[in-house]
C-alpha positions as CSV (number, residue, x, y, z in Angstrom):
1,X,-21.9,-58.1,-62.7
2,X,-18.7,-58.9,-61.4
3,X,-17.0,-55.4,-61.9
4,X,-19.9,-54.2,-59.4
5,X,-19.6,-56.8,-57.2
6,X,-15.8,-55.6,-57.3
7,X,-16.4,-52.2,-56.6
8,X,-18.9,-52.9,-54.0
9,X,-16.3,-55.3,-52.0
10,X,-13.7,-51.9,-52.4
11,X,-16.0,-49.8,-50.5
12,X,-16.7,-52.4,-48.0
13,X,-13.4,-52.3,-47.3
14,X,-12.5,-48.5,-47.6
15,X,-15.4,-48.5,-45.2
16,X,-14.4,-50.9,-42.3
17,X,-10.3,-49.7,-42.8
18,X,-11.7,-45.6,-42.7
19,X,-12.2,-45.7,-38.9
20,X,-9.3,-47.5,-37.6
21,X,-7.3,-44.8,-39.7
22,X,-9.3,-41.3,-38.0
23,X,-8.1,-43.9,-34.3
24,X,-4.6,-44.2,-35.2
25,X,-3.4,-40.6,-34.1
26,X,-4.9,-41.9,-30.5
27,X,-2.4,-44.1,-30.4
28,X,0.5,-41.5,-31.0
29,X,-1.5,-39.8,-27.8
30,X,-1.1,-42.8,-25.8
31,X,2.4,-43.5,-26.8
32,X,3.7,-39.8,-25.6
33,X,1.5,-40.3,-22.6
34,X,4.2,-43.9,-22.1
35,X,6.8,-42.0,-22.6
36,X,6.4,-39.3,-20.2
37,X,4.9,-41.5,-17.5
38,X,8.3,-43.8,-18.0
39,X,10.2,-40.5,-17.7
40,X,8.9,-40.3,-13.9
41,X,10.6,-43.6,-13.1
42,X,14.2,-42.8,-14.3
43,X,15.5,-40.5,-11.4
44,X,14.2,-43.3,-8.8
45,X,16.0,-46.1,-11.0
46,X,18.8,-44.7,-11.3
47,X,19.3,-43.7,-7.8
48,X,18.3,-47.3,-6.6
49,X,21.2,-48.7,-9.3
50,X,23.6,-46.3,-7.3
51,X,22.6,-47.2,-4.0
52,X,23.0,-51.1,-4.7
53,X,26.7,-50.4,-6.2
54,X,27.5,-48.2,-3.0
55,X,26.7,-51.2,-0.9
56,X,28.1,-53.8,-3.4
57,X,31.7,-51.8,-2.9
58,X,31.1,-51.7,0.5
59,X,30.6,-55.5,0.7
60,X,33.6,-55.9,-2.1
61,X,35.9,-53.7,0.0
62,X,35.2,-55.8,3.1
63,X,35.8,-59.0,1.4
64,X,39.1,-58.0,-0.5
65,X,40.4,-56.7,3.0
66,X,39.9,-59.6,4.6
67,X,41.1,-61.7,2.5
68,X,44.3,-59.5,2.1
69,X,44.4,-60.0,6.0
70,X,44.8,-63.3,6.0
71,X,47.0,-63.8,3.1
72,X,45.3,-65.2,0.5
73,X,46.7,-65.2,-2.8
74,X,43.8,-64.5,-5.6
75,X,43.1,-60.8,-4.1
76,X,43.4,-59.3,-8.3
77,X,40.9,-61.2,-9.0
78,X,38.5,-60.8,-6.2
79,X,39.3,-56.4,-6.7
80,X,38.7,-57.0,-10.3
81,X,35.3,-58.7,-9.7
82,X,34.1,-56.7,-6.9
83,X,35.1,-53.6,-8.5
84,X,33.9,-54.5,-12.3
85,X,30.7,-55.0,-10.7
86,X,30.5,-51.5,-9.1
87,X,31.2,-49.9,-12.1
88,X,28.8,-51.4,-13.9
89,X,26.2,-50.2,-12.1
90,X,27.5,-46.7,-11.9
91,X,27.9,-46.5,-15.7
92,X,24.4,-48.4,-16.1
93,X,22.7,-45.9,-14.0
94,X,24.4,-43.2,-16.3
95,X,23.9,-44.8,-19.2
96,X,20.1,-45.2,-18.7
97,X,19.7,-41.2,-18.0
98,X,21.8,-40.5,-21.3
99,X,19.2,-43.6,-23.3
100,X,16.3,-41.1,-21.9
101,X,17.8,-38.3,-22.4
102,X,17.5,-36.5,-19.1
């Protein structure tokens, strides 16, 4: 009684597992779907990210040129700030076409 009672539990199961498998390639659907609708976005991104580092070096360059106006001593380290930050965002934006591969 309790071999049939086994085997009767094993199709139970083989029954309520069968469907999600016959869904699953749905999913592989939806997850190319993702992709390609994420792949619209990228261009925009990235040309947004190189907007914002035009007009952080714009704002950098202003700021480094005034203070090397009037004198001040720590200019290095304000160009190094101002343009580390730039080019992070240039090489963000690049790197994010290269991640996508476009």
């Amino acid at each position: 009684m309790l071999k049939n009672a086994k085997k009767k539990l094993a199709w139970l199961f083989i029954a309520l597992i069968s469907p999600s498998l016959l869904f699953a390639q749905s999913g592989v659907n939806g997850l190319n779907a993702a992709t390609t609708n994420l792949k619209t976005y990228i261009d925009p991104v990235t040309d947004i990210t190189l907007v914002i580092g035009g007009i952080v070096g714009i704002v950098g360059g202003i700021r480094v040129y005034s203070k090397w106006n009037s004198g001040d001593q720590d200019i290095n380290k304000e160009l190094m700030g101002w343009g580390g930050s730039c080019l992070f965002l240039v090489l963000s934006s690049l790197i994010i076409k290269a991640f996508f591969g476009l």
